[in-house]
N, C-alpha and C positions, 0 to 999 in steps of 0.2 A: 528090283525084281524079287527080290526078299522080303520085303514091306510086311507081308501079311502073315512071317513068323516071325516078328521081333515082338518081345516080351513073351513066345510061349514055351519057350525051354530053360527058363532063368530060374534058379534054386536060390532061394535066400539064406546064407549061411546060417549056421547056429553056433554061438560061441559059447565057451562058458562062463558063469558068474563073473564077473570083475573084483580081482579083488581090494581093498582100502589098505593103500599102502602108504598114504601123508603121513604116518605119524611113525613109520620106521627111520630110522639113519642109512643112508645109501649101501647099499648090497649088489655094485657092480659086477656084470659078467664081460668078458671080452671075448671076444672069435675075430681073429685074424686069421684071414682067407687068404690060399697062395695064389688063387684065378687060375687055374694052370701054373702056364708060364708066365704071365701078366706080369705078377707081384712075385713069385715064389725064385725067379730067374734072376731078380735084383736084390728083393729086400731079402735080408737073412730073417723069415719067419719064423723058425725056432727059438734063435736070437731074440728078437722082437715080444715072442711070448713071455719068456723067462721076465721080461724088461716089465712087460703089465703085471706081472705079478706082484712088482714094487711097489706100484703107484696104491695113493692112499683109496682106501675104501675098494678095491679091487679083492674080492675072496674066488675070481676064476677065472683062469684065462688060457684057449688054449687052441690049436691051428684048424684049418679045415682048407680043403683042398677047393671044393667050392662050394663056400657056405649056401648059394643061390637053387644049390642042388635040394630034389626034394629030400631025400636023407638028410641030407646037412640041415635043412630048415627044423624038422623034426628033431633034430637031435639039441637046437637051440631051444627049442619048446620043452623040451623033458627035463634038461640041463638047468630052466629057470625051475622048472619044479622041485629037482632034484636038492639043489644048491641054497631055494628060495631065493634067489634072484629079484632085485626090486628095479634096479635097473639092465640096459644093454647096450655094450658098444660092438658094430660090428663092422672093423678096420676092412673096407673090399675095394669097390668101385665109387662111383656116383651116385650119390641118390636119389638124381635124375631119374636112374636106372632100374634099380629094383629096393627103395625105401620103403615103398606097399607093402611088399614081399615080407620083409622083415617087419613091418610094423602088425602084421598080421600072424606071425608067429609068437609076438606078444598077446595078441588078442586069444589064442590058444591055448597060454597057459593061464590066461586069465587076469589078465595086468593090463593094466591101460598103457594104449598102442604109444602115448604120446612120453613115455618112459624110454623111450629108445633113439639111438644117437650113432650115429652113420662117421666112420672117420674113410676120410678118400684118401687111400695109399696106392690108387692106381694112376688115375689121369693126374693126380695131384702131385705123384714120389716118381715110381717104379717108369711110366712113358715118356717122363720128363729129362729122368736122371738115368738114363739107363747105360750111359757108360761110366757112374761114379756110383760103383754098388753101396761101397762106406755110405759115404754121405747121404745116399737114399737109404741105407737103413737108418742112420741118426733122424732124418727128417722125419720118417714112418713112425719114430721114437714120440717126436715133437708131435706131428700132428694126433697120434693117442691118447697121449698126456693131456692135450688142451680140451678132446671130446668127452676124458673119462673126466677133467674138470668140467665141464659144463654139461656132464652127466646127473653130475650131483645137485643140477639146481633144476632139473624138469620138474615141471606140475603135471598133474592126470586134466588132461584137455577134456571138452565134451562137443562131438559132435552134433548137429542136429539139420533136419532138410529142408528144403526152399525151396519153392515153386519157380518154377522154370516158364521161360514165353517162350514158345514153341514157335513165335514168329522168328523170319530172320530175314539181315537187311544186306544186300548186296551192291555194294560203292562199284561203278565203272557198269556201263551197259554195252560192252565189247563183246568180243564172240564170246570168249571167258566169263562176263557175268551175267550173260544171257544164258548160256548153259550151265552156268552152276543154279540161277534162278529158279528154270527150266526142273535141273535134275532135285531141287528141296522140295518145287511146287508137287511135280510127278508123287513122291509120297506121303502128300496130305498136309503140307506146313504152307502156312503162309508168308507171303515173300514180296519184301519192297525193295524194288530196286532202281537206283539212282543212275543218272547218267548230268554230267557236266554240261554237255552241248544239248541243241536243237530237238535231234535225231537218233537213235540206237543205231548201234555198229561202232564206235571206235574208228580205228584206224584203216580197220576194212572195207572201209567205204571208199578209200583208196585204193585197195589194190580188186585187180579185173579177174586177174587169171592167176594160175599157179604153174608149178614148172611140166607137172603131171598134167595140164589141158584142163582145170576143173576150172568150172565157172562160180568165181566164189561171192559174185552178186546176188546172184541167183539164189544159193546156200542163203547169202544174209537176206534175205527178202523172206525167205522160208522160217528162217529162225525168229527173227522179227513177229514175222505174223504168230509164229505158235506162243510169242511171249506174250503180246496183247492181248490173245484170244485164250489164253490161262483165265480160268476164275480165281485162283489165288496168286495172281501176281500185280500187284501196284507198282506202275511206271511214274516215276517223277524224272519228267528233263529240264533242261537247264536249270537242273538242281544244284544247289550250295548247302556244304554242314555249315551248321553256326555253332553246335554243339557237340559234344555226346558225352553219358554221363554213365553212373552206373557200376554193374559189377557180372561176373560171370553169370549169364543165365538173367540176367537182367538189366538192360541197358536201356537207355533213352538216348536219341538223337535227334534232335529239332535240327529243320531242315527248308528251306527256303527254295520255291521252284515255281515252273508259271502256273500251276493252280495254288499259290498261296504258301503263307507259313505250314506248318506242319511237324508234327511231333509223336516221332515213332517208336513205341515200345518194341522192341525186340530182346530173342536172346541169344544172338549168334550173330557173327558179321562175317560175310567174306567181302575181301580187300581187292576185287578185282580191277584195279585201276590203267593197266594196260602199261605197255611202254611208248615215249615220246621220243619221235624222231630229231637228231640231231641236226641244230642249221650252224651249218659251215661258214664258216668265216676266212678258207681259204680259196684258190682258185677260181677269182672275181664271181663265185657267187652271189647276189643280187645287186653285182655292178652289171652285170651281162646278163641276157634274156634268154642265150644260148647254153648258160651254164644251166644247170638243172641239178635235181638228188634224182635215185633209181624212181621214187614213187611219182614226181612229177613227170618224169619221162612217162611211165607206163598209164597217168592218167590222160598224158596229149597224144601219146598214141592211140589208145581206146577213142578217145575224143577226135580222132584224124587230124590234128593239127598239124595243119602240110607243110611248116617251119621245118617237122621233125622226120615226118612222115618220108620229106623229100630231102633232105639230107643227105650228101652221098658219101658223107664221112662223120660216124661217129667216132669219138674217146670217151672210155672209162673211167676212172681213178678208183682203187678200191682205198680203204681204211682210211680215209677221210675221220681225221676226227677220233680216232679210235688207237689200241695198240699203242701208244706214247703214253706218257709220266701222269698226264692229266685222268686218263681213260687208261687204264693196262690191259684190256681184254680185247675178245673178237666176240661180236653180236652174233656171229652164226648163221646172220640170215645173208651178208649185202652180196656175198659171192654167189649164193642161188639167186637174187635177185638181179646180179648184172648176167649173168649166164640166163635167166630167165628173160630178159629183155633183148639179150642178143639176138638171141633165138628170134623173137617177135620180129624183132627189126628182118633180120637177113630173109624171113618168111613174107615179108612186106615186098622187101628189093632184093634176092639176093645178089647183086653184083654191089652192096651198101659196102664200105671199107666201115667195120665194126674192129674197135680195138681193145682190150680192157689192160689195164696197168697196174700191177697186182704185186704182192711182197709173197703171199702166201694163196693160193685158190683151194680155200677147204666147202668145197661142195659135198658137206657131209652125209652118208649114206650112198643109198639110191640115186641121187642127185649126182655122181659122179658121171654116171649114162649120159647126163646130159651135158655136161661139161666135156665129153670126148665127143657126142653129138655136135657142139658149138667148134669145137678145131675141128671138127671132118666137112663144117660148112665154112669155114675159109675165117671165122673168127680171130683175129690172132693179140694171141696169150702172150705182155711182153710183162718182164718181172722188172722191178726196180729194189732198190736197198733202201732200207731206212734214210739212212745217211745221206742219201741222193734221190730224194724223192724228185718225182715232174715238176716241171715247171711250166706254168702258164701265164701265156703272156696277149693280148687283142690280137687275133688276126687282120693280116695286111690289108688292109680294103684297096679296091683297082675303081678310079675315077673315072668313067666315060663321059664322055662329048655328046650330048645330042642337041637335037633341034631346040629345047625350052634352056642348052647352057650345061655347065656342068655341074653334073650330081654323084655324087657318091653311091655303092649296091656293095652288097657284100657278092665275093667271088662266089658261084655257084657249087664248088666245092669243098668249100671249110666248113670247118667241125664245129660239131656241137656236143658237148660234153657234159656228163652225168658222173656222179659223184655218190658213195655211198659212205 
């Protein structure tokens, strides 16, 4: 929506001179930062400073409350000048975090940026150690010592710019990278995007409906179309990488799909590759035709298939596959999806015996509505323990007699069970 004011408020900084400093012997400064409480609530930073003042080639060293502060950045900047300063350690955080920061406070006083040297006394000492104050301040000691040594071997770097491909190539054609596609093409970049299978949609292609009533065919039919009908959008399906090469801002990926090889410069990738449904290996899944996952269910429903349709006893199983040693998590979705299908079923038949078997029912948010919707329509919510999960076993088939001899039918009301 902002498209049309990027680049018109941007100031290019002005630094000063740089100055030639190869040919001095190291003129280290320190600032040790208490973070607050971070650092200052463990490590003894007075302590700490007295301790830089020893170390070889160190002519300054001394605390700041938060050096990241604009004051405190400033007062690093005056202090190289003051001091003459050739290099800078400045013991704080990550320089994940704010090394820009500081490396740009060099460039202020006129020293090249690449003269400065970051020691992590936070996530590295003080978060780590924070019930052994001693020893996190010796350590805070060590890791100074090693930066204001390898303080004294930095060279003056030089940077310089590279053109950038303003294309960008998006992996998975799912809802996710049809709309991030979507959202690069919308302001002016052009955009290839891959899909593994056939067809665009993902895993959506499976599912009908959602727990809210939205029809989410429909949605991908819509999205679909607005991706094709992009002038800057290239669809490749049953696409394979062969390659990808390259470096930020400029990358190549050869690419094999049914119109041919293909080899895409871009400079930007999104990974949208979706998540793949787990197949279960317990609960005579693809020994039985009555075992199902929630997505198969909801696709022979949609489908009518009157196996399921007409069933007058389903079971659920939740955390199939999930929650154990192998897998330690919860996917978040399978409990709105069996609570989502319940619903569908008992709306079909409600006198349907619907059961789900469950350790924990986290129908997160909004979704809980319907999850008390599903027990006020006769659903019933039966919980099991880890330790004791269900057990499934063929049900009994009843033989009858007729006129062609006897045959075997399954009883007209046993279950068919769905698994997430």
């Amino acid at each position: 929506m902002l498209d049309y004011r990027r680049g018109k408020l941007t100031k290019e900084r002005v630094y000063p001179p740089e100055k030639d400093l190869s040919q001095e012997e190291p003129r280290i400064g320190v600032f040790v930062c208490h973070c607050g409480a971070n650092i200052g609530r463990i490590v003894n930073v007075p302590g700490t400073v007295e301790y830089c003042k020893t170390l070889p080639n160190v002519v300054h060293a001394q605390e700041q409350l938060f050096s990241c502060a604009t004051n405190c950045a400033k007062e690093i900047t005056d202090t190289i000048n003051e001091k003459n300063l050739n290099r800078v350690v400045v013991a704080a955080c990550s320089p994940r975090t704010l090394e820009p920061l500081f490396r740009d406070t060099l460039r202020e006083a006129g020293i090249n940026q690449y003269y400065y040297e970051m020691a992590n006394i936070r996530e590295h000492c003080s978060w780590v150690h924070s019930k052994e104050k001693e020893e996190a301040t010796d350590k805070a000691h060590d890791i100074i010592r090693m930066s204001v040594a390898r303080a004294c071997h930095l060279k003056p770097l030089r940077e310089f710019d590279l053109p950038v491909n303003k294309a960008a190539l998006v992996v998975g054609g799912g809802i996710a990278g049809m709309t991030s596609a979507l959202s690069i093409a919308n302001q002016g970049h052009e955009v290839h995007l891959l899909e593994k299978e056939k067809d665009l949609g993902g895993i959506a292609r499976k599912i009908h409906y959602t727990l809210e009533g939205l029809d989410v065919q429909a949605y991908l039919r819509d999205l679909i179309r607005k991706v094709y009908k992009h002038p800057l959008i290239q669809v490749y399906t049953d696409a394979n990488i062969t390659e990808a090469t390259g470096y930020v801002g400029n990358f190549v990926t050869k690419v094999t799909s049914e119109i041919g090889p293909s080899e895409i410069k871009h400079g930007a990738a999104v990974i949208a590759i979706g998540a793949d449904m787990y197949t279960p290996t317990e609960y005579l899944y693809g020994q039985d035709e009555r075992v199902m996952t929630q997505l198969e269910l909801e696709e022979r429903v949609t489908g009518g298939d009157e196996k399921v349709t007409n069933a007058q006893s389903v079971v659920m199983i939740q955390c199939v596959g999930c929650r154990n040693e192998e897998r330690n998590y919860c996917s978040r979705i399978c409990c709105g999806e069996a609570v989502k299908n319940a619903l569908k079923l008992k709306e079909i038949n409600p006198d349907r015996d619907v059961y789900i078997l469950f350790r924990d029912m986290r129908t997160y948010g909004y979704k809980e509505d319907f999850y008390r919707e599903a027990a006020g329509k006769d659903v019933k919510f039966i919980r099991y323990e880890p330790q004791d999960p269900p057990r499934l076993s063929p049900a009994r088939q009843r033989t009858d007699a007729g006129p062609e001899g006897h045959r075997n039918r399954l009883h007209p009301r046993e279950k068919a069970g769905a698994g997430c």
